[in-house]
ROVEXMI-881428 format. One record per residue (C-alpha): x, y, z; residue in three letters. Coordinates in pm, whole numbers, plus 50000, padded with zeros to 5 digits. Each point is the difference from the previous one (the first is absolute). Example, Ala and Ser with C-alpha at 12.3 -4.5 7.8 and 13.67 -1.06 7.14 Angstrom:
2
512304955050780ALA
501375034449934SER
***
This chain:
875
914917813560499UNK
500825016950307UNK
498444977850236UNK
503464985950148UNK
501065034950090UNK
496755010150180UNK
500244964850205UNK
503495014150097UNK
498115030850157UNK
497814984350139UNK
502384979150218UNK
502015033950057UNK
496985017850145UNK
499444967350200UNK
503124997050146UNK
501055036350045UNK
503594997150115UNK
501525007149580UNK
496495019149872UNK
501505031249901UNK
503644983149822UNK
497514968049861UNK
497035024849828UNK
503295022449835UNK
501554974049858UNK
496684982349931UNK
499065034249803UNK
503395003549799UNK
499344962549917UNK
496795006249831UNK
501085022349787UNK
502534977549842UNK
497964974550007UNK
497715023649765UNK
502745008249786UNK
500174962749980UNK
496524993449869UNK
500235031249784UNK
503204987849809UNK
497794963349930UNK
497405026049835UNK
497614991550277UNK
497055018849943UNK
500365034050104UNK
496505003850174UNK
500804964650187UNK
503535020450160UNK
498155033350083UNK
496974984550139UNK
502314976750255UNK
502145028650122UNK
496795016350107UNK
498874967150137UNK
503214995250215UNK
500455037650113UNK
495924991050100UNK
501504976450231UNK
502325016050118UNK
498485029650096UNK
496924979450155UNK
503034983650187UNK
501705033350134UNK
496345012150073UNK
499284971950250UNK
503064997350176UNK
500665039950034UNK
496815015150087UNK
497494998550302UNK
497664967149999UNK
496975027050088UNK
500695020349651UNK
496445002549972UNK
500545032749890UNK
501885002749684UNK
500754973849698UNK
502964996749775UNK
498225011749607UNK
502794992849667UNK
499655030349753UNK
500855012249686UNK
501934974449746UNK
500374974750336UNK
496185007250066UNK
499464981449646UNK
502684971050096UNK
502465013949786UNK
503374997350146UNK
503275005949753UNK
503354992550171UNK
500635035950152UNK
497085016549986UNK
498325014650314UNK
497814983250250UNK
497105026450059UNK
497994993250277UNK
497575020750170UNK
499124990750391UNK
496725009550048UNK
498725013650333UNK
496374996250104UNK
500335033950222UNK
502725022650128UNK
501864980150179UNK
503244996349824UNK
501845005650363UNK
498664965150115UNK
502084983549726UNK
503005020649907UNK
502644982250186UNK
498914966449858UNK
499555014849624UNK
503475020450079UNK
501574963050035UNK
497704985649746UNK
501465022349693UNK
503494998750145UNK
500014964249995UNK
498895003249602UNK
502865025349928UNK
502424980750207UNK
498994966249786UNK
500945025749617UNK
496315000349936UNK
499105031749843UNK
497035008650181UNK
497855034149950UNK
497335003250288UNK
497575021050113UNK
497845007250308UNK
496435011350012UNK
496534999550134UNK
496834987249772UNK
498725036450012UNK
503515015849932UNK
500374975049668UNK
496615012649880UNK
501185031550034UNK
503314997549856UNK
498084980949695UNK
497205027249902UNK
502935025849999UNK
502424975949804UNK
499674985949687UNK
502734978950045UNK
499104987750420UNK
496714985849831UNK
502284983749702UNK
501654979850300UNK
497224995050166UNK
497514979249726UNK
503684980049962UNK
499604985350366UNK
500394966250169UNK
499704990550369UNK
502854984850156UNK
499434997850350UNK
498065013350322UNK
495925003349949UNK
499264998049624UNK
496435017950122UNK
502625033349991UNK
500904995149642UNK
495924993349932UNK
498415031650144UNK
503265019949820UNK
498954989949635UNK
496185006050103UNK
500845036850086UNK
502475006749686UNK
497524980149769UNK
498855026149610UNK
496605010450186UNK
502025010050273UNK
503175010949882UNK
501515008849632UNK
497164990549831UNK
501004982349715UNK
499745028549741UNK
502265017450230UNK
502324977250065UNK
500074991949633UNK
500555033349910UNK
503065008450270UNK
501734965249921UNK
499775009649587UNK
501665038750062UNK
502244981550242UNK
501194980449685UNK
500075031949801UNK
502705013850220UNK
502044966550036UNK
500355003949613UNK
501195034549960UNK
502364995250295UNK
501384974149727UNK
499605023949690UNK
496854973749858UNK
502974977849908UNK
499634961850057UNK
502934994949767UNK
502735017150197UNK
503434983850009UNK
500114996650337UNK
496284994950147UNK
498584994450293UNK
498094966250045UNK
497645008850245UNK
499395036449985UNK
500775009949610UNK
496984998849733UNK
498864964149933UNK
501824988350338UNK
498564982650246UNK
497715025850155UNK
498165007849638UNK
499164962050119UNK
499255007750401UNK
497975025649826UNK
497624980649844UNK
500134977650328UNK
498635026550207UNK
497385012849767UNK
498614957650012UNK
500235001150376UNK
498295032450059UNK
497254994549719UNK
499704960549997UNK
501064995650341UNK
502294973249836UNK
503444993550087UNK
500694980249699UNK
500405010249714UNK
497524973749729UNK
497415023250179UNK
500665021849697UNK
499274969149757UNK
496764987850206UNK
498845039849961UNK
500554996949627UNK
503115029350060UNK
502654974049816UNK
499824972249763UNK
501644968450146UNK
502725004949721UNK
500355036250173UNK
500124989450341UNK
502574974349934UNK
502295025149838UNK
500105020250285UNK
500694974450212UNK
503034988349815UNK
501095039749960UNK
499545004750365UNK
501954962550085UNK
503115018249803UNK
500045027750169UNK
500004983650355UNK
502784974849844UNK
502165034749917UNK
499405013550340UNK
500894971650154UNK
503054989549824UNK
501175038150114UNK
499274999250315UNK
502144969050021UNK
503175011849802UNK
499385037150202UNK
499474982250336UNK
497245033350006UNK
496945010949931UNK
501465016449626UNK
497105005149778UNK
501585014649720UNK
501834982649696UNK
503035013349999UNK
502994999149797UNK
501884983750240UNK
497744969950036UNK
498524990049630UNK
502534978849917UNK
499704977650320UNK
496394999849950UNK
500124995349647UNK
501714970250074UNK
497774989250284UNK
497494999249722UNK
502024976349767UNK
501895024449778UNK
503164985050047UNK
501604989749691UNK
500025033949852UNK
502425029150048UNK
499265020750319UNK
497875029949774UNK
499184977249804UNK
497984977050285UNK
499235036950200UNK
497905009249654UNK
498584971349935UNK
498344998750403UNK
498895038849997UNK
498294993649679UNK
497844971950154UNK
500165025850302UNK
498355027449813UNK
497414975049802UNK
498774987650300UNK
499575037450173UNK
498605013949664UNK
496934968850064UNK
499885013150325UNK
499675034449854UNK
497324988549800UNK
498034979550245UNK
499835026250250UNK
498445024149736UNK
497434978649937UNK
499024989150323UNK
500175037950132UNK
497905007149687UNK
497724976450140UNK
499715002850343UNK
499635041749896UNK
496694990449773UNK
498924975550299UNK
500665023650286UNK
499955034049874UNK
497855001349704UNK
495955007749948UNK
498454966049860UNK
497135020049855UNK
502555021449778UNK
498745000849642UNK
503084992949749UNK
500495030349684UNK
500984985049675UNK
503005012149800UNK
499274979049679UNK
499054964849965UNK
502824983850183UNK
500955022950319UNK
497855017950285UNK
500745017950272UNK
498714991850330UNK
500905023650291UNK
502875013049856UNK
501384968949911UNK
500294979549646UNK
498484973149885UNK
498914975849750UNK
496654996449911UNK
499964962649940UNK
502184969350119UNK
500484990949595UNK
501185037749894UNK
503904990949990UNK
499394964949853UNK
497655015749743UNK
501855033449882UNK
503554996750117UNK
501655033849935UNK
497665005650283UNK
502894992150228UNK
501955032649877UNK
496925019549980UNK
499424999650385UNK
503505013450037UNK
499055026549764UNK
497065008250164UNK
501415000650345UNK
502805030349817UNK
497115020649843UNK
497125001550293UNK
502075018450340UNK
496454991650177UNK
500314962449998UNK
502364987750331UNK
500964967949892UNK
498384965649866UNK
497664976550180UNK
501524970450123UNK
497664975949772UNK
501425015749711UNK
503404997850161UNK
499764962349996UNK
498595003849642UNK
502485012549886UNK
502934980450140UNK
497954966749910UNK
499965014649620UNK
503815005749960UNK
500444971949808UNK
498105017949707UNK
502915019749976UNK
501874981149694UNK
501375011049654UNK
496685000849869UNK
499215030150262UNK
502975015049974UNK
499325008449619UNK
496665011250032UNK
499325031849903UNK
498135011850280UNK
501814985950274UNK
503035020049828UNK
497685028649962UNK
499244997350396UNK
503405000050117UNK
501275026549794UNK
496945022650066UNK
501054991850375UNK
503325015449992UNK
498515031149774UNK
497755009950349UNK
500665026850251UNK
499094983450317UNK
500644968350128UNK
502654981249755UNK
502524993250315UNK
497134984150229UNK
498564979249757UNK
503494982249878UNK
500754992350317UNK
496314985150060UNK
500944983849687UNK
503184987850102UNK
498274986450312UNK
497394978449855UNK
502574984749734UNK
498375020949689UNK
503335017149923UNK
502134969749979UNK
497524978949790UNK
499155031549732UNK
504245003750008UNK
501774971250004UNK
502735017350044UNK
499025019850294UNK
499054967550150UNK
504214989350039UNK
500855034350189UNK
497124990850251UNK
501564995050389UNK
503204996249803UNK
502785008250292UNK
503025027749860UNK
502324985650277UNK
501795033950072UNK
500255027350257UNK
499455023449701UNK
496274994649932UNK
497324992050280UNK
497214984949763UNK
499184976049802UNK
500325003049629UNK
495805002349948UNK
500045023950312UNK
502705019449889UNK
498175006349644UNK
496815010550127UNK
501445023450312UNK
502155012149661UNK
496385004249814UNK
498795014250300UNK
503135023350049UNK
498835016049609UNK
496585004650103UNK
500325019750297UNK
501935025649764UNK
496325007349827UNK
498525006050363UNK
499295033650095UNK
500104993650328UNK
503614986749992UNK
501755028149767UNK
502475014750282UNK
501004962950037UNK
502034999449671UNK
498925032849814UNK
502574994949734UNK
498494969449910UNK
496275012450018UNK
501085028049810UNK
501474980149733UNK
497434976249978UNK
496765023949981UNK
500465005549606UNK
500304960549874UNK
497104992749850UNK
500614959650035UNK
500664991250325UNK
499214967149927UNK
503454993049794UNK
501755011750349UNK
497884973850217UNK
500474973149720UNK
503475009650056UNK
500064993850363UNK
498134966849958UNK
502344984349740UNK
503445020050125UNK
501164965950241UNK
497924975349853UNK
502774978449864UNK
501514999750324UNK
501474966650125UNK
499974983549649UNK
503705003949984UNK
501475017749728UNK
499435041749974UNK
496065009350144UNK
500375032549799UNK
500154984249662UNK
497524970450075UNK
497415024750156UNK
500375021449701UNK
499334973549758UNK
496784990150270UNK
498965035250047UNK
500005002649570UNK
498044969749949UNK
497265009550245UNK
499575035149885UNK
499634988449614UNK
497244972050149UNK
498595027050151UNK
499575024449696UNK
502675028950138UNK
501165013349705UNK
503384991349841UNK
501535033250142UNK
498774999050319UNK
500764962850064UNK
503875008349939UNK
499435026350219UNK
499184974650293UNK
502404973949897UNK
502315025749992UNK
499575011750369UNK
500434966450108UNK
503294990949793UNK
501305034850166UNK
498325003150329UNK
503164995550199UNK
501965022749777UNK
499365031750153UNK
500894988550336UNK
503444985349912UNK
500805035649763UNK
498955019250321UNK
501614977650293UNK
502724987749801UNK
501535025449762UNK
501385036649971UNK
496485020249932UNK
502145034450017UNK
501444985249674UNK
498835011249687UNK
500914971249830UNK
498254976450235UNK
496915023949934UNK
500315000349638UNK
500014958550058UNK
497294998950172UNK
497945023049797UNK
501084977649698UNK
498754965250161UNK
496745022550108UNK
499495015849640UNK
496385020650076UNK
498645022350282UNK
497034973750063UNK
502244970750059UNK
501835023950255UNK
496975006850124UNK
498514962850094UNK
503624988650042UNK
500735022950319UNK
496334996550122UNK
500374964349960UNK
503535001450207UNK
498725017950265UNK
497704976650057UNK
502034966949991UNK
502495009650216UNK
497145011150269UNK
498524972349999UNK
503084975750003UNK
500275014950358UNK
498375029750150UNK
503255006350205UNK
502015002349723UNK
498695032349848UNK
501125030950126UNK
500645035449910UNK
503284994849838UNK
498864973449779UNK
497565022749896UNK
501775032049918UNK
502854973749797UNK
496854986649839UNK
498285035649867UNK
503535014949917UNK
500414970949777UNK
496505007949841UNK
500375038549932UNK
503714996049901UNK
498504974449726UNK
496995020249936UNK
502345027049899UNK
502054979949802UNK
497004989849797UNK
498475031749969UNK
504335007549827UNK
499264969749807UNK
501734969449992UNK
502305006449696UNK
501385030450175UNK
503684996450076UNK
500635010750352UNK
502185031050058UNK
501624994950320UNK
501925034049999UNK
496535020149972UNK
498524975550241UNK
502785015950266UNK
499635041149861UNK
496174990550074UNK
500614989450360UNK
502515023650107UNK
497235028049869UNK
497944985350220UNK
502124994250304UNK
501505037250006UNK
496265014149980UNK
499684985250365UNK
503095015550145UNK
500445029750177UNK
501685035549770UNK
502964996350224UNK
500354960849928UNK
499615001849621UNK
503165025949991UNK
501914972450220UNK
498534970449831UNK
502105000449653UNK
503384991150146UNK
498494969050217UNK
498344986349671UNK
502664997549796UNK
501694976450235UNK
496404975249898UNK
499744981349700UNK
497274992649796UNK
499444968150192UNK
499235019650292UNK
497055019149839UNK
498344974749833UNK
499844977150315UNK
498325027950236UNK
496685020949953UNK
500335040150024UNK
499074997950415UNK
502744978850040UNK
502385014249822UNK
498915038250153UNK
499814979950346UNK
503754985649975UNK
501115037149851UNK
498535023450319UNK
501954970050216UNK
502835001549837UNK
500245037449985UNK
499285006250376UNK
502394976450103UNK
503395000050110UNK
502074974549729UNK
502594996450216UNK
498104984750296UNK
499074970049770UNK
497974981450017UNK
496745019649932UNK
496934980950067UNK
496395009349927UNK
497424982250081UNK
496065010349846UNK
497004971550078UNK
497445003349689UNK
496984988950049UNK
498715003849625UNK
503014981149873UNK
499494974450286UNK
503854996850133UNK
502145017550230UNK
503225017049782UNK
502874998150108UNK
502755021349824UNK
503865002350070UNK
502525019249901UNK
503314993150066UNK
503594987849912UNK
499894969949805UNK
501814970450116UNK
500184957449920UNK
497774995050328UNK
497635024049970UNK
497254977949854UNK
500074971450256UNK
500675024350275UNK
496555019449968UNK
497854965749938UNK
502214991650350UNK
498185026850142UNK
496674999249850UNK
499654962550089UNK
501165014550377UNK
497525022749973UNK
497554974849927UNK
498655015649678UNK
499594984449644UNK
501695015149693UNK
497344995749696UNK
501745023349759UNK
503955009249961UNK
501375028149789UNK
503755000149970UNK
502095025949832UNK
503165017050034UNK
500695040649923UNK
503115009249767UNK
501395016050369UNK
499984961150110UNK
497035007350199UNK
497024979150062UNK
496345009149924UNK
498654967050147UNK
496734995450025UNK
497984973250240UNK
495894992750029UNK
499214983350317UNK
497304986150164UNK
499654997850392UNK
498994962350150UNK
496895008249954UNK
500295006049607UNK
499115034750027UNK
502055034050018UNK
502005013550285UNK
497955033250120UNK
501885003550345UNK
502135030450085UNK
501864975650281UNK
500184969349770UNK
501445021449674UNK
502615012350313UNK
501274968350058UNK
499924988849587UNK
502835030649922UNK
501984991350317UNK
500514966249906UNK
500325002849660UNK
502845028150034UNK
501834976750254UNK
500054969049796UNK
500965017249640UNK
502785020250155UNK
501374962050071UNK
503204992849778UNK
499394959250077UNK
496744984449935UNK
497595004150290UNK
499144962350159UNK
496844991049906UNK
497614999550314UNK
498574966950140UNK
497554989849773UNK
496065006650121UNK
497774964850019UNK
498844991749709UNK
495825000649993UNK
498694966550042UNK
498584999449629UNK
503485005649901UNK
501484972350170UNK
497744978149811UNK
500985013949669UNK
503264989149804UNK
500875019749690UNK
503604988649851UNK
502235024649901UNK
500235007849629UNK
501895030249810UNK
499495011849652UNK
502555023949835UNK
499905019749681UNK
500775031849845UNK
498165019449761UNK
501385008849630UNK
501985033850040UNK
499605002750377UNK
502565007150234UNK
498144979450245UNK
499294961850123UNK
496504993150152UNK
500424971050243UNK
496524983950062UNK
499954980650369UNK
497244977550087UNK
500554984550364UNK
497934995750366UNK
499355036350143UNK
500705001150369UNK
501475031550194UNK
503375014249922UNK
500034987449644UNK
501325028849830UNK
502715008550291UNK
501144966349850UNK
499755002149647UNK
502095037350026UNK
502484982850233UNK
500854978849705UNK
499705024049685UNK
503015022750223UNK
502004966650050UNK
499554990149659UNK
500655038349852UNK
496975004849854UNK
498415036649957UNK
495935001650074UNK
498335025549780UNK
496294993750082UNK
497634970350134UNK
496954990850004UNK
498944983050315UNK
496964978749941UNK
498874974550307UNK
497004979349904UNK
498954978550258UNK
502974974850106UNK
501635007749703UNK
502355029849952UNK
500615010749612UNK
502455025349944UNK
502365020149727UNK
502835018750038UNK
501595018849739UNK
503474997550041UNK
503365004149859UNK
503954990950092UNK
501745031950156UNK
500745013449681UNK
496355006149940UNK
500034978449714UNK
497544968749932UNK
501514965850159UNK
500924976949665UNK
502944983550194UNK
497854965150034UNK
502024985350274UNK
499455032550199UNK
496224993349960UNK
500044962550141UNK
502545014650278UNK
496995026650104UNK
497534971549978UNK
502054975750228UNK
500505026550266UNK
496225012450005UNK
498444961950007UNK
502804991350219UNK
498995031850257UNK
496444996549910UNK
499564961450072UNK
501445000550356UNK
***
């Protein structure tokens, strides 16, 4: 392929007078002439195996001309992914020059010229310098120096150097293979945590995530170490894979170097990771292009994630295997469990070849034994291939079998284990074929900067999420949700719950409803009772409600209470429903939860646990709501404050004391008090770390601006508003007050920092104009790649003096500086909001009114508001 470009070195080195301008432009050209091949779907292993083959050349080119005709001495070894003649378009050039002594003084001016020459030509070359003795050195202290070093080829100089090197690092010498075995599997371990055990994240990394390319270099290294093979059919000649196996890795392995290379070309770099910004151009690269851009981006990452889940797979198996092979006694005897499973050093097995053909529900029953025995490690890799060889049994005939029902239920009813086994599930292809349903959320993309997981992923890191809230050892991580969850006696209806709860996702229409009517079905098949399978349909037809009520509406509302409490009806649906919440939205993204989410979250559950323990038909009395809160509120005041405090409450209405707990309300009153009212404005600032948000309250002269003035300064100030409270005193005062967050989504805590909030706050407000909105910060790269349209939603509630004004649009910094910029131009009063951000997307209400403090009904005042926001908002 490449064969008229190396001629053209050739000459070059020949010649001499051009060499250095000739083997540049000769080494841009092969890389288009790559991208060439690639876009005629030349085989991928024909374009990665002539890049190494030319940069071979080259280098044996370079090599000649450059360094001393007596370099006895030293030799010129490829490494690493060029050591197995692996070459993708931008990927590094390790080579290793190999001394036979100390003597690297006798060649350092020619090597010095030798790698500039490389660097000077744009090849990416990553060298290093040592003796024989200092490699074997390096390599018993290194797992990773003896990695590179069974991936070597000689280049040039005396291939005798190369010899004696891999004599001296050879498993009776060095690593053994048990060892090496061992190191290279923990190695692994780590790589997967460092990725949170995810293969299906949004945004993975091809070589490095789980199922990427080095799950595949793993099992290379393992054959080269054991087999001394450097191919991989070694594994089918040993009996390791059937040829059906082998070939599927091949062609999983095959994709994965046609993804890397396609980004390395569109990145010009070595980029290893999927990102947002590049799916759609190598969706397309990989014939998705009559399809909308998500649409084609889905439809890739879902052959993406099938092909690293068989990766997945595969390299469980084989590291099964090479584990009994390497590691194991062959002399172990094997305990029985029952007829159809034994245990052999700690790891299951069947006891037969014919025990999944012969009893089926077999295949379930492993699973089941696997959650019940805490002494067995995993399963043998035999039974591995068993069982993935046997999925086919899995058909409507199974499905309604009694036991295999029996199995799966009796699964989710254990203590230990129900997480694990799932997912093992999930990986062999057991969960998809025993739910159908299950099987259409599997590697299915959710193209958003909201979640960060696939929809199967996301479910069982939600499953997950629910267990770990029965775990001892993690009670201080959510103790409100371990203490709530200690007294349910079925836990399975909550994990059922989290199974079915976003199984109708991507079937268009509303998932909630279609799971519900899923979730129904398979509880009935799988004799739950008629109460407790409403229970779980239930959960999943509401499993977002709680969220929205909490993120979305006016919880310091009685009324919004008393709605909530109706929809919820019964202390045990409150009970799942919250646990269940919790859960979801920690496992969308773990970044996403935080303290403040939590503390909206758990006021929303005691304010509705009270309201059921008042009972639902019990008309809410507002006015005793207020004598209650002001009780408590003066019994945290000071003697001398409660004398003051009757004069200053009489200028609050009722709104005021419903809308603020007792510590606020004291808090505001001992500021108020102390202060000086006519050096407005008065501005306290108090960071709660319970609550989760930095509060914010002022106190001042109200005025048109005052609004967009202090979201001016907060956005200045580089903090995010998640919760406004807006309300003005009968003395035309303000008791406004703001929950921020810092950059860094958590509270402000420094003395300094809290300085420099009040200071700029009190010399923006005291503005009579509108403050100009500061140069808007960069938005994040994610965001950039996100594009919400701008969409409003008014309406006001029967006998309310108020209109909530829903906006959906693309978050990015200095949003709300905008949005109040606009509600003053358009003379609109903000009572409250309700800042939600959730991923690319901002969703947020304002209650609002015209300056009269009555609800907007004028329509074309409405559509006025709507064209000035999208107008300001779609710049």
């Amino acid at each position: 392929m490449l064969s008229h470009q190396i001629t053209e070195i050739e000459h070059a080195f020949e010649a001499n007078a051009t060499l250095l301008k000739t083997c540049r432009a000769t080494t841009k050209q092969v890389i288009e002439v790559l991208r060439e091949h690639l876009e005629r779907n030349t085989p991928i292993t024909t374009l990665i195996h002539a890049r190494a083959n030319f940069t071979d050349r080259l280098l044996q080119l370079a090599w000649q001309h450059f360094m001393p005709a007596d370099n006895h001495g030293i030799a010129l070894i490829a490494v690493g992914g060029y050591g197995r003649g692996e070459l993708h378009p931008c990927s590094d050039v390790d080579v290793l020059l190999l001394l036979a002594q100390e003597n690297h003084h006798d060649y350092q001016e020619a090597l010095s010229t030798l790698i500039t020459f490389f660097w000077d030509i744009g090849l990416e070359i990553g060298h290093s310098t040592r003796t024989i003795d200092e490699c074997v050195d390096e390599a018993t202290r290194d797992i990773t120096v003896i990695t590179n070093l069974i991936e070597t080829r000689h280049l040039a100089g005396p291939n005798k150097l190369l010899a004696i090197l891999l004599r001296r690092t050879e498993p009776d010498k060095v690593w053994s293979s048990a060892a090496f075995f061992e190191a290279k599997e923990e190695e692994q371990r780590r790589r997967h945590l460092k990725y949170h055990d995810a293969a299906y994240n949004l945004e993975p990394n091809v070589k490095e995530g789980p199922g990427g390319l080095r799950d595949l270099q793993m099992i290379s290294w393992v054959t080269r170490r054991y087999f001394n093979s450097e191919s991989l059919d070694a594994l089918v000649t040993q009996q390791f894979l059937t040829h059906e196996e082998y070939d599927s890795l091949i062609k999983a392995r095959d994709f994965l170097w046609r993804v890397r290379f396609v980004l390395h070309l569109h990145t010009k770099r070595s980029e290893e990771r999927l990102l947002f910004d590049h799916q759609e151009h190598v969706a397309k690269a990989f014939g998705h292009r009559n399809q909308s851009a998500n649409q084609a981006i889905e439809a890739f990452m879902k052959d993406y994630y099938i092909h690293i889940m068989e990766v997945s797979r595969l390299n469980e198996m084989l590291l099964q295997h090479f584990r009994e092979e390497i590691l194991s006694n062959h002399n172990s005897i094997p305990v029985a469990i029952n007829d159809r499973f034994q245990i052999t050093e700690a790891y299951l097995e069947v006891t037969g070849d014919d025990v999944f053909e012969k009893h089926p529900p077999a295949l379930l029953e492993l699973f089941l034994i696997l959650t019940q025995r805490a002494d067995i490690k995993g399963v043998r890799a035999a039974t591995i291939r068993l069982v993935r060889s046997h999925r086919h049994l899995i058909d409507d005939d199974f499905r309604s079998n009694p036991e295999c029902r029996e199995n799966f239920i009796t699964l989710l009813r254990q203590s230990h284990g129900i997480t694990h086994q799932l997912r093992r599930m999930n990986r062999y292809g057991l969960l998809a074929a025993y739910i159908p349903a299950f099987g259409n959320i599997v590697g299915q993309m959710q193209h958003d900067m909201f979640h960060v997981y696939t929809v199967d992923e996301h479910t069982l890191n939600v499953l997950r999420n629910v267990r770990r809230f029965t775990v001892p050892l993690f009670r201080d991580e959510f103790p409100n949700c371990s203490k709530i969850i200690q007294p349910l006696k079925k836990l399975e209806l909550l994990y059922l719950g989290a199974l079915f709860h976003d199984i109708a996702k991507g079937r268009g229409g509303d998932h909630s409803q279609l799971g519900k009517e899923d979730a129904y079905v398979f509880c009935q098949q799988h004799g739950l009772s008629e109460q407790d399978s409403n229970i779980v349909a239930w959960l999943v037809q509401s499993h977002l409600i709680m969220s929205v009520t909490a993120q979305r509406r006016d919880i310091s509302d009685p009324d919004v209470i008393a709605e909530f409490a109706a929809i919820v009806k019964t202390q045990t649906h409150l009970d799942y429903l919250y646990l269940l919440t919790v859960a979801d939205i920690r496992g969308t993204d773990p970044k996403l939860w935080n303290n403040w989410k939590d503390s909206l979250l758990f006021n929303l559950y005691n304010s509705t646990k009270q309201a059921l323990r008042c009972g639902l038909d019990q008309q809410v009395d507002k006015s005793e709501l207020v004598i209650d809160r002001q009780k408590e509120s003066l019994a945290l005041l000071t003697q001398h404050e409660r004398r003051q405090i009757g004069a200053l409450w009489q200028q609050f209405d009722d709104d005021y004391f419903l809308r603020h707990s007792a510590a606020e309300i004291a808090w505001h009153s001992t500021k108020i008090l102390a202060g000086d009212a006519t050096s407005a404005p008065l501005i306290a600032i108090h960071s709660d770390n319970e609550q989760g948000g930095t509060k914010i309250f002022i106190y001042t002269n109200d005025k048109d601006n005052l609004f967009a003035n202090t979201a001016i300064a907060l956005d200045q100030l580089n903090l995010n508003i998640i919760d406004a409270r807006i309300i003005t005193a009968k003395n035309g005062f303000t008791l406004n007050t703001y929950i921020v967050l810092g950059h860094d989504h958590h509270p402000v805590h420094e003395i300094a920092r809290i300085g420099d909030i009040i200071a700029t706050l009190k010399r923006i407000i005291t503005q009579d104009e509108i403050s100009p909105i500061p140069a808007t910060r960069r938005l994040s790269r994610r965001q950039k790649h996100f594009k919400t349209a701008t969409r409003l939603n008014f309406f006001s509630e029967s006998n309310s003096s108020i209109t909530v004004m829903e906006l959906n649009t693309n978050d990015r910094p200095g949003l709300l500086s905008r949005i109040g910029k606009v509600l003053m131009e358009c003379g609109i009063k903000v009572h409250n909001a309700k800042i939600g951000t959730f991923g690319e997307r901002a969703e947020d209400i304002f209650y609002i009114s015209n300056k009269d403090d009555h609800a907007i009904s004028d329509v074309a005042q409405l559509e006025q508001l709507r064209a000035a926001l999208i107008a300001a908002l779609e710049k």
